[in-house]
PyMOL Python script that loads the backbone (N, CA, C, O; Angstrom):
from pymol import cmd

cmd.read_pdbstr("""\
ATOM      1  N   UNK A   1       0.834  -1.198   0.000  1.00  0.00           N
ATOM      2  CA  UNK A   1       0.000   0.000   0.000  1.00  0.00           C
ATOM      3  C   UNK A   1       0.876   1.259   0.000  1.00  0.00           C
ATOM      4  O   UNK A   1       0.755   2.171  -0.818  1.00  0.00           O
ATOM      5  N   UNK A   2       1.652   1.226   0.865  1.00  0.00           N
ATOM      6  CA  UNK A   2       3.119   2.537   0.796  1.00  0.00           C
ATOM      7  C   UNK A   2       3.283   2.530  -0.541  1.00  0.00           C
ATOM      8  O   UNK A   2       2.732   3.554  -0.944  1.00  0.00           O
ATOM      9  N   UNK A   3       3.859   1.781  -1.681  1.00  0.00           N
ATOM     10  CA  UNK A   3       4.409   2.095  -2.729  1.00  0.00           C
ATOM     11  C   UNK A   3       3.251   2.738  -3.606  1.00  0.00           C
ATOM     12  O   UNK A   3       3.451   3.739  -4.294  1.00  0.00           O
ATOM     13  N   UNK A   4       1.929   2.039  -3.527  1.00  0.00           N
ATOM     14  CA  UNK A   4       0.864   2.758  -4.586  1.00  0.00           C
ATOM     15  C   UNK A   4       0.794   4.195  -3.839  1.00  0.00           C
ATOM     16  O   UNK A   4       0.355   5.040  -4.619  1.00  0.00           O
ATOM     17  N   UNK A   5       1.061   4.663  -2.702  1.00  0.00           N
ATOM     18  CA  UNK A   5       0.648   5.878  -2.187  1.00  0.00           C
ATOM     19  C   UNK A   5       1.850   7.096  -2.538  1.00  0.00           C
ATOM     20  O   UNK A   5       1.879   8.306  -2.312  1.00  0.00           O
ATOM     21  N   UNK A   6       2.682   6.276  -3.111  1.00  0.00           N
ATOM     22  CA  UNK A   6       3.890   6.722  -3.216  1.00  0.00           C
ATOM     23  C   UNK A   6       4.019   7.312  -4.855  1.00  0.00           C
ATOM     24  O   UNK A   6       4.466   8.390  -5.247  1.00  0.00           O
ATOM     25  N   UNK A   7       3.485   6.244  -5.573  1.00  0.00           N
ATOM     26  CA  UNK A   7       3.460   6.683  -6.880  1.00  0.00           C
ATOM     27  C   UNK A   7       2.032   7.774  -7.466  1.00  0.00           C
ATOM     28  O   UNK A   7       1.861   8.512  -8.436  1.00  0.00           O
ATOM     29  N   UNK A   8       1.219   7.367  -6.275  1.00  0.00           N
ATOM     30  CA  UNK A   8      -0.196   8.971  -6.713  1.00  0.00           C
ATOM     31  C   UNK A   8       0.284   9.771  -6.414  1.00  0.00           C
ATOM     32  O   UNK A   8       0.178  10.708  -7.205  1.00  0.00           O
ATOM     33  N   UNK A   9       1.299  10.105  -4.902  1.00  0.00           N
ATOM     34  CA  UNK A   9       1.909  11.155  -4.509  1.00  0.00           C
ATOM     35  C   UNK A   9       2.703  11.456  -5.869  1.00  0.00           C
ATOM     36  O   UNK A   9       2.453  12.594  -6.267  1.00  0.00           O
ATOM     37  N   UNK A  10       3.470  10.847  -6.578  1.00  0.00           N
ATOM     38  CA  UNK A  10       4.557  11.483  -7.902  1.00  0.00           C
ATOM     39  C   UNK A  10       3.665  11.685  -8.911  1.00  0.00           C
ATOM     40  O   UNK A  10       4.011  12.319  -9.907  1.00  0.00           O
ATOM     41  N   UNK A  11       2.507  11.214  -8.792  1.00  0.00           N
ATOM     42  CA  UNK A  11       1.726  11.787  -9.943  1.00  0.00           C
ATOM     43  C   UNK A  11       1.517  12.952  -9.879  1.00  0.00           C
ATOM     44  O   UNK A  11       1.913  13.829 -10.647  1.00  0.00           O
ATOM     45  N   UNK A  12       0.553  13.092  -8.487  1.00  0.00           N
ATOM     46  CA  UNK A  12       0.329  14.545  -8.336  1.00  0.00           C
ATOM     47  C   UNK A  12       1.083  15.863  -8.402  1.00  0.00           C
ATOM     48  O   UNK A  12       0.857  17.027  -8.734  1.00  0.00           O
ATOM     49  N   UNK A  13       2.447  14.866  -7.755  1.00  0.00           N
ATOM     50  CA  UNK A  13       3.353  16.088  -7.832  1.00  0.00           C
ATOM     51  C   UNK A  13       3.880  16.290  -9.508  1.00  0.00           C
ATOM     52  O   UNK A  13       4.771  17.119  -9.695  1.00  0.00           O
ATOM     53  N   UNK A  14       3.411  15.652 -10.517  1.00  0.00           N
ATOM     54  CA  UNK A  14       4.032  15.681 -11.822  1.00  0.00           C
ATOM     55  C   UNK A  14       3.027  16.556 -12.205  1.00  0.00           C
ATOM     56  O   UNK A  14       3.255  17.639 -12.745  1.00  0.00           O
ATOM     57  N   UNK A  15       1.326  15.898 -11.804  1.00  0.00           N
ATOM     58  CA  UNK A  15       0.892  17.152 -12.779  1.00  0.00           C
ATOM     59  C   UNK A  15       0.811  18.485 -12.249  1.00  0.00           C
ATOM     60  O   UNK A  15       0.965  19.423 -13.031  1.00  0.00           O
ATOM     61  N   UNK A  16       0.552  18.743 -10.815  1.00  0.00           N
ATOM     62  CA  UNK A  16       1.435  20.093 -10.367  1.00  0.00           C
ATOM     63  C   UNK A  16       2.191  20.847 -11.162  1.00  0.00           C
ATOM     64  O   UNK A  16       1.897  21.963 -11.590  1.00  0.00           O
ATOM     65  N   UNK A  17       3.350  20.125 -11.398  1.00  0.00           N
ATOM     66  CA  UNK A  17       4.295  20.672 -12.244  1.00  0.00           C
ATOM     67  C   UNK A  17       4.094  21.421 -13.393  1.00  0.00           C
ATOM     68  O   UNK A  17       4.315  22.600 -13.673  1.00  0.00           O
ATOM     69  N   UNK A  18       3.345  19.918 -14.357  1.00  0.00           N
ATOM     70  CA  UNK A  18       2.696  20.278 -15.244  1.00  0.00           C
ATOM     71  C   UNK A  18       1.669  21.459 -15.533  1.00  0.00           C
ATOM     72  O   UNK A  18       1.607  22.035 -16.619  1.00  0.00           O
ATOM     73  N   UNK A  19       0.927  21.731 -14.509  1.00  0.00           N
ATOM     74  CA  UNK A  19       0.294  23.177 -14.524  1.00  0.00           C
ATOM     75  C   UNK A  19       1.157  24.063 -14.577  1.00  0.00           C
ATOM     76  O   UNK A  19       1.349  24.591 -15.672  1.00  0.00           O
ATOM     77  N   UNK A  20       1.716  24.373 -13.748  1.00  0.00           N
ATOM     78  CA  UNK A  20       2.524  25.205 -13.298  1.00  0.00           C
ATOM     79  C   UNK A  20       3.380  25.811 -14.709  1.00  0.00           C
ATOM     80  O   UNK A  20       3.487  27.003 -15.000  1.00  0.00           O
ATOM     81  N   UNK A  21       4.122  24.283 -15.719  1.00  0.00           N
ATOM     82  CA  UNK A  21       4.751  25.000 -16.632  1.00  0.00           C
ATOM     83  C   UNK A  21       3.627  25.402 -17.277  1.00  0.00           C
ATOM     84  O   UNK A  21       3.492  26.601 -17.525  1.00  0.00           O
ATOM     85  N   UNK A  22       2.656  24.485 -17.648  1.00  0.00           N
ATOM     86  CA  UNK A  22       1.321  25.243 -18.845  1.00  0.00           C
ATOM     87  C   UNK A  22       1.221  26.428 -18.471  1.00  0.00           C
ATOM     88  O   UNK A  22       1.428  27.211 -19.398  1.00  0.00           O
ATOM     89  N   UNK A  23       0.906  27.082 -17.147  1.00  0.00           N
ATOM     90  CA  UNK A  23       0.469  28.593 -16.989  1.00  0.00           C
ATOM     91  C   UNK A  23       1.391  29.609 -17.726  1.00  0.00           C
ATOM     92  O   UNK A  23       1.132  30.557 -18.467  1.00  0.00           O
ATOM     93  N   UNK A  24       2.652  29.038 -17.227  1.00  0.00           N
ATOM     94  CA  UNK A  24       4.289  30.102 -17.550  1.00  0.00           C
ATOM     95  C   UNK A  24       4.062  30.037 -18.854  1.00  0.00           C
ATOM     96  O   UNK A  24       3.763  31.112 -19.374  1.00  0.00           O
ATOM     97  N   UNK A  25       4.111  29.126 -19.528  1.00  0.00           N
ATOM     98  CA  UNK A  25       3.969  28.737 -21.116  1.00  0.00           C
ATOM     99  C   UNK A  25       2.836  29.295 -21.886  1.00  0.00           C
ATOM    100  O   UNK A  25       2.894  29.421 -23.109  1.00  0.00           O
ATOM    101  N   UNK A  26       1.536  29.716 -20.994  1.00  0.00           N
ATOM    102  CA  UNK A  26       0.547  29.817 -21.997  1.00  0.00           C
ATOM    103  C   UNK A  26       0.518  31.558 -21.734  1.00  0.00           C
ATOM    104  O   UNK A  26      -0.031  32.237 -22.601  1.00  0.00           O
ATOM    105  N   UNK A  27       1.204  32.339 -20.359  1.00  0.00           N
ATOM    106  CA  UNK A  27       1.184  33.329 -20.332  1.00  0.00           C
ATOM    107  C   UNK A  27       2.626  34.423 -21.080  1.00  0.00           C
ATOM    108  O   UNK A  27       2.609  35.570 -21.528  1.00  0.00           O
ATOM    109  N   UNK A  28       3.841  33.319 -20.913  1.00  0.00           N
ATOM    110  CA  UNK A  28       4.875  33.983 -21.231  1.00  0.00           C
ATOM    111  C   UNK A  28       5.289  33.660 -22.947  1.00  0.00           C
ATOM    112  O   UNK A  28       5.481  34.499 -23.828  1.00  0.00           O
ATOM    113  N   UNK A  29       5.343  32.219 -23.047  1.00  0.00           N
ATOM    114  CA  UNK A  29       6.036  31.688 -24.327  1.00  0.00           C
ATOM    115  C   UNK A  29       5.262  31.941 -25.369  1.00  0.00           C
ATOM    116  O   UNK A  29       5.817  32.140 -26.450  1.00  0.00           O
ATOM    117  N   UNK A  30       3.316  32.007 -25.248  1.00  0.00           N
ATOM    118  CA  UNK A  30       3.140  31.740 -26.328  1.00  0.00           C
ATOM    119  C   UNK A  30       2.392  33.162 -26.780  1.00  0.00           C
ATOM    120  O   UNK A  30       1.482  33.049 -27.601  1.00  0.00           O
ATOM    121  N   UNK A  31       2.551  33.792 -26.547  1.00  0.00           N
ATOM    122  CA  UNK A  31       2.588  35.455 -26.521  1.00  0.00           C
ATOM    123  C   UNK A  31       3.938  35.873 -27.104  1.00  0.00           C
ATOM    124  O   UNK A  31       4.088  36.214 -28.277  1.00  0.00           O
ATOM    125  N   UNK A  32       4.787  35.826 -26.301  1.00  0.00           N
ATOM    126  CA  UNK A  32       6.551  36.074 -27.306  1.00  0.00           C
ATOM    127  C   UNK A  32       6.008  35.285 -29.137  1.00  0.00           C
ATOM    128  O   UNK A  32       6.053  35.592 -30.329  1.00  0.00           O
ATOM    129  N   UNK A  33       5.562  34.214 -28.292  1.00  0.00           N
ATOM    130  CA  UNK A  33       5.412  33.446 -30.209  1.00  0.00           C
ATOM    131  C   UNK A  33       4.742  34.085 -30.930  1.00  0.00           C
ATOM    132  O   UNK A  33       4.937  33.924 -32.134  1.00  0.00           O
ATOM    133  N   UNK A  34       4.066  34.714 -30.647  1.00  0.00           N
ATOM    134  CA  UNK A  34       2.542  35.002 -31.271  1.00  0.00           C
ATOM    135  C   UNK A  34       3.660  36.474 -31.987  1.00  0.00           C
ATOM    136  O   UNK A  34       3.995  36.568 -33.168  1.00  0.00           O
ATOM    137  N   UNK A  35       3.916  37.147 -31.216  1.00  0.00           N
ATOM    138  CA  UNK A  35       4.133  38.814 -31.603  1.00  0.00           C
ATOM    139  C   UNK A  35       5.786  38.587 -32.593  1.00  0.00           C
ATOM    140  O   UNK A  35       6.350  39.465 -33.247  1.00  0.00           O
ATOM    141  N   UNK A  36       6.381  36.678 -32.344  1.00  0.00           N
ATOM    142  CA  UNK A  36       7.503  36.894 -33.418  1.00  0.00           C
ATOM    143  C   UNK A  36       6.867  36.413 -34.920  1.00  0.00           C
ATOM    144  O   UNK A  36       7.311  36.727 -36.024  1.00  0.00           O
ATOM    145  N   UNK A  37       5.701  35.564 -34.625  1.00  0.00           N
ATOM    146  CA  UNK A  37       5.754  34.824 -35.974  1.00  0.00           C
ATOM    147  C   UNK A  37       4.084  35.155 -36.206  1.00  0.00           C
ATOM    148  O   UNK A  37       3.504  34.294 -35.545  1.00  0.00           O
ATOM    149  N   UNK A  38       3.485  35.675 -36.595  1.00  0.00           N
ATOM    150  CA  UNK A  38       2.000  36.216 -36.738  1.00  0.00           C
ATOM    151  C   UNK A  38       1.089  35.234 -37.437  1.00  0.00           C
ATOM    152  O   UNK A  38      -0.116  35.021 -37.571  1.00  0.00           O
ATOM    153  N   UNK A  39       1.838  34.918 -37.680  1.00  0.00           N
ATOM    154  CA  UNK A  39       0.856  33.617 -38.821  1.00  0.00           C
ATOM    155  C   UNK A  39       0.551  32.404 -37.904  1.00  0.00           C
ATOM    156  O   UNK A  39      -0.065  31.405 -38.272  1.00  0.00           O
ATOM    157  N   UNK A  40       1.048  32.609 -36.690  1.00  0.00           N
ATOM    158  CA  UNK A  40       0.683  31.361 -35.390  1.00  0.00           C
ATOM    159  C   UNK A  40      -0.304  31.524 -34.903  1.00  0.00           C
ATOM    160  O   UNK A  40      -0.893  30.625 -34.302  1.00  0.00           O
ATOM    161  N   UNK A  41      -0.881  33.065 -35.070  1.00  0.00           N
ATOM    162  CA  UNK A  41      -2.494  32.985 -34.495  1.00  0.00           C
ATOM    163  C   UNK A  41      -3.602  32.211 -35.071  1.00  0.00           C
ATOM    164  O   UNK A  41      -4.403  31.537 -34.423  1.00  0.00           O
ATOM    165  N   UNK A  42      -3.570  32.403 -36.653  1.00  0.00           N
ATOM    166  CA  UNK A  42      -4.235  31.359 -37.382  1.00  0.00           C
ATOM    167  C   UNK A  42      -4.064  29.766 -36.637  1.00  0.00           C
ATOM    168  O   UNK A  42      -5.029  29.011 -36.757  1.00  0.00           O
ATOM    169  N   UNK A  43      -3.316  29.464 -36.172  1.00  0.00           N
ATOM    170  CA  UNK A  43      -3.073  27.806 -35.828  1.00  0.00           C
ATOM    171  C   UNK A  43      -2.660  27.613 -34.573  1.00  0.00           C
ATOM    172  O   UNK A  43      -1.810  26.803 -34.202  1.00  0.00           O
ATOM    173  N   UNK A  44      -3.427  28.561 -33.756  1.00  0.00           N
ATOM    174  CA  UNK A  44      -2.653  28.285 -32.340  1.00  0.00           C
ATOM    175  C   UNK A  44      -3.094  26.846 -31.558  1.00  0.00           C
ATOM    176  O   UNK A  44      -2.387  26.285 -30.721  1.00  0.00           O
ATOM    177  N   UNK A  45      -4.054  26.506 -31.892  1.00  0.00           N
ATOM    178  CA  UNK A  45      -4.474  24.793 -31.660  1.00  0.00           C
ATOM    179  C   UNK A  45      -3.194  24.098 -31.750  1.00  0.00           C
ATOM    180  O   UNK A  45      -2.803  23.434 -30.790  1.00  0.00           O
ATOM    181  N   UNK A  46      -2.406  24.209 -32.979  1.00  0.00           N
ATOM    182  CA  UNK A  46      -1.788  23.263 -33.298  1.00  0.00           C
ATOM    183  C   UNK A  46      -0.325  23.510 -32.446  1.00  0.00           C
ATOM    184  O   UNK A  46       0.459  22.582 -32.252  1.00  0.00           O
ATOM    185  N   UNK A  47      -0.095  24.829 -31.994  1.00  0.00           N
ATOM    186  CA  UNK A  47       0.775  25.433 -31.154  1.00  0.00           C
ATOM    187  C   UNK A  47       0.828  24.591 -29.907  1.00  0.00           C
ATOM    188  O   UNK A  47       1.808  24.031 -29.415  1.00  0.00           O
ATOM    189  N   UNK A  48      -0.756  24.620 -29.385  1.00  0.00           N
ATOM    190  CA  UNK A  48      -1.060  24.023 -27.521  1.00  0.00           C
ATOM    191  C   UNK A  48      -0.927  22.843 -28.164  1.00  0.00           C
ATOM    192  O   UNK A  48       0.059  22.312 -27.654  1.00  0.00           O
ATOM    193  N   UNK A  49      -1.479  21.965 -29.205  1.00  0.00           N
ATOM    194  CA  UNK A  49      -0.854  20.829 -29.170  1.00  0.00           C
ATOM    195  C   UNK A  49       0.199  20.406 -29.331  1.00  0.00           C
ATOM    196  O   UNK A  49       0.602  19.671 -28.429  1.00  0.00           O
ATOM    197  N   UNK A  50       0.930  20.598 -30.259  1.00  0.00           N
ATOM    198  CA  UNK A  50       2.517  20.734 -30.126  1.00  0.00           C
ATOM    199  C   UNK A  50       3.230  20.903 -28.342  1.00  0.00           C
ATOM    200  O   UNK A  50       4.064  20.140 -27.854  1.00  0.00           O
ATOM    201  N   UNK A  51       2.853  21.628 -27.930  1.00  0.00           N
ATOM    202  CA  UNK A  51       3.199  22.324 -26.539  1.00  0.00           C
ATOM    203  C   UNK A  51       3.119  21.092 -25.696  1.00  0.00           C
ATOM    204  O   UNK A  51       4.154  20.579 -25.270  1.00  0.00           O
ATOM    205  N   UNK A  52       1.885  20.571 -25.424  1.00  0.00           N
ATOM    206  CA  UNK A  52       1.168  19.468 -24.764  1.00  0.00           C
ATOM    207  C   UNK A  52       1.704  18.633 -24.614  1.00  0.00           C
ATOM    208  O   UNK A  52       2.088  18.199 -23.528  1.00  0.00           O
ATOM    209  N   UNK A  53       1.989  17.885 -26.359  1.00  0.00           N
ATOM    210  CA  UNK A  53       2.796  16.682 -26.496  1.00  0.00           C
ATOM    211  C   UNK A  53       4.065  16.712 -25.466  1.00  0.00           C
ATOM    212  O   UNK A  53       4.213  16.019 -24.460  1.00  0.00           O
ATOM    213  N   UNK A  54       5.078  17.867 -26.083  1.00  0.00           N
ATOM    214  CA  UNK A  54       6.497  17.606 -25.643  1.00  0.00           C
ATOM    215  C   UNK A  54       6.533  17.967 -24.132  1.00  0.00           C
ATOM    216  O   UNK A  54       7.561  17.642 -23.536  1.00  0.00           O
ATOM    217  N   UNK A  55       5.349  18.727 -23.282  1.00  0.00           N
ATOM    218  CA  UNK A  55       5.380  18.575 -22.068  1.00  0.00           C
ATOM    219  C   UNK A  55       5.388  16.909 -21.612  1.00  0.00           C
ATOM    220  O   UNK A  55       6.308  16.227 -21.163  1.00  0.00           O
ATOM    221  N   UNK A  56       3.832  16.527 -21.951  1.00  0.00           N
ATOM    222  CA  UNK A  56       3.864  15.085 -21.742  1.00  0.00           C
ATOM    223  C   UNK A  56       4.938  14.305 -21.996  1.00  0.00           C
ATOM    224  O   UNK A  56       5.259  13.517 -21.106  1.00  0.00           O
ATOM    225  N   UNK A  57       5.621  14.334 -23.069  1.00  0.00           N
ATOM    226  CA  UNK A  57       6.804  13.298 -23.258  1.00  0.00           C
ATOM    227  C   UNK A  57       7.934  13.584 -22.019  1.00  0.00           C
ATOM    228  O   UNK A  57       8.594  12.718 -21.445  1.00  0.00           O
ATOM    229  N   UNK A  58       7.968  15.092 -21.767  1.00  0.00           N
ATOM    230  CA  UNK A  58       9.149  15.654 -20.570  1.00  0.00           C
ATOM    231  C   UNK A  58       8.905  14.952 -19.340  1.00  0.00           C
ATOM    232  O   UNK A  58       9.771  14.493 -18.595  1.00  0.00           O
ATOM    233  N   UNK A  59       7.563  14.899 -19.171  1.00  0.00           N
ATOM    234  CA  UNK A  59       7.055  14.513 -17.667  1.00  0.00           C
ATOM    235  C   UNK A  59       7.230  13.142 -17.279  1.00  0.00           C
ATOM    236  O   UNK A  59       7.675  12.884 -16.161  1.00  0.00           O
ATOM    237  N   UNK A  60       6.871  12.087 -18.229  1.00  0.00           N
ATOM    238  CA  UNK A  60       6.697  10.904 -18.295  1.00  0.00           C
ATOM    239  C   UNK A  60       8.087  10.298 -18.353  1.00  0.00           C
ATOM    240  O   UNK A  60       8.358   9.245 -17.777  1.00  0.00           O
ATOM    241  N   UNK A  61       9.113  11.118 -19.190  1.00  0.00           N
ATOM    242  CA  UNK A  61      10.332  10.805 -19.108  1.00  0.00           C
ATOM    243  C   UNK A  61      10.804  10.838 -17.720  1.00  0.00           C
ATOM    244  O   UNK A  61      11.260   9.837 -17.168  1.00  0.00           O
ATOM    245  N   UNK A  62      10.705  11.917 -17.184  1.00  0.00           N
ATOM    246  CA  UNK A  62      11.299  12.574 -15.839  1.00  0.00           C
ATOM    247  C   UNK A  62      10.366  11.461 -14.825  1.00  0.00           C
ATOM    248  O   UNK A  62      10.947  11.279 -13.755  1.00  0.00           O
ATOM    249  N   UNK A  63       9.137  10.742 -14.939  1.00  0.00           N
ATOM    250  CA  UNK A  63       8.652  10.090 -13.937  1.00  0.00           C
ATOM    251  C   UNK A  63       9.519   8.739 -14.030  1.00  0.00           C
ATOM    252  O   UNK A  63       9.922   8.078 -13.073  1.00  0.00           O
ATOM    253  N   UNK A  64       9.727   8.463 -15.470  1.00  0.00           N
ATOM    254  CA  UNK A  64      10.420   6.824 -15.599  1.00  0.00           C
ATOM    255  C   UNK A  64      11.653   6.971 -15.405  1.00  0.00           C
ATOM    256  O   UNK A  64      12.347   5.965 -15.552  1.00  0.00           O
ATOM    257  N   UNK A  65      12.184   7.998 -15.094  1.00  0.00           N
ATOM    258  CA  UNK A  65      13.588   8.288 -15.103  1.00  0.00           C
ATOM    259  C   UNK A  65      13.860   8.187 -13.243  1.00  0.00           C
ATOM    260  O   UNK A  65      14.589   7.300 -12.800  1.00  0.00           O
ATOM    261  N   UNK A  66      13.178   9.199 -12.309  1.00  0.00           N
ATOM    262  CA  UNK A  66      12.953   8.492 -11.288  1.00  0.00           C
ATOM    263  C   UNK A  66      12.536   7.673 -10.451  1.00  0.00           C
ATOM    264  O   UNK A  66      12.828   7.676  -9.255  1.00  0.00           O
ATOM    265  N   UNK A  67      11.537   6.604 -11.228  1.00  0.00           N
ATOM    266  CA  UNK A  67      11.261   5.607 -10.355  1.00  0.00           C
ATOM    267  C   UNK A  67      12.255   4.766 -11.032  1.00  0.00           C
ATOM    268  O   UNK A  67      12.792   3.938 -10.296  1.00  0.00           O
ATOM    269  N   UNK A  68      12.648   4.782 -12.328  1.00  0.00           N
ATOM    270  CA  UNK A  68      13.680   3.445 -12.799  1.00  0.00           C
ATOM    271  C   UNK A  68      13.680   1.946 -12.623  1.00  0.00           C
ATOM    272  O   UNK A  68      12.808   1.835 -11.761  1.00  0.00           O
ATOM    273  N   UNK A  69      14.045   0.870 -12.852  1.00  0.00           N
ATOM    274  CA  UNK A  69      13.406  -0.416 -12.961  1.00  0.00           C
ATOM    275  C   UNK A  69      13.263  -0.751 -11.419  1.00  0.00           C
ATOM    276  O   UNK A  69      13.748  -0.205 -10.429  1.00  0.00           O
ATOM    277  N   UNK A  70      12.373  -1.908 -11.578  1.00  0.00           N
ATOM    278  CA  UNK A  70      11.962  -2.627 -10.094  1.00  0.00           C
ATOM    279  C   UNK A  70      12.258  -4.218 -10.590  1.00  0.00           C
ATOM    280  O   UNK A  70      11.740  -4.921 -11.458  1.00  0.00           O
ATOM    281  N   UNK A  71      13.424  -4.454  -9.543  1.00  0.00           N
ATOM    282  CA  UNK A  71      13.945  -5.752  -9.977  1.00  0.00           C
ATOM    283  C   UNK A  71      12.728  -6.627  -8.504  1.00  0.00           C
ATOM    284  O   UNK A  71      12.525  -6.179  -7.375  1.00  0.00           O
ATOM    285  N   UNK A  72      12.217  -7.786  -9.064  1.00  0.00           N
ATOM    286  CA  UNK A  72      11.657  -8.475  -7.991  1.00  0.00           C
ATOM    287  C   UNK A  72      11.995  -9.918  -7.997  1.00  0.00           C
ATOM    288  O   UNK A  72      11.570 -10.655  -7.108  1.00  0.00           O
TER     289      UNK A  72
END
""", "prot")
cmd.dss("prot")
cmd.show_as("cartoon", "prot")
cmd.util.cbc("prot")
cmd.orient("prot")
């Protein structure tokens, strides 16, 4: 029971995270984007998805990276 309580606790604390960068990202980065490349407003969907993905891949990396294998 410790270890499952252990891994909701790293969830939570991942998607925490995960907010946390989305906010910075959706208030700081994608505003800079917007005012360098203008033609991103037309497709900003494809921007947050783009965005989304490579968060998710960061997070999931960074979760398998610290729990790392379980030899039994």
């Amino acid at each position: 029971m410790g270890e499952r309580l252990k891994v909701f606790g790293l969830v939570a604390l991942l998607g925490f995270m995960a907010g946390i960068i989305a906010q910075l990202t959706a208030d700081y980065v994608i505003p800079a984007l917007l005012q360098v490349l203008p033609a991103l407003v037309q497709i900003r969907f494809l921007v947050s998805g783009f965005a989304g993905a490579c968060l998710t891949l960061v997070l999931i990396s960074v979760w398998a990276y610290i729990t790392g294998p379980t030899d039994r």
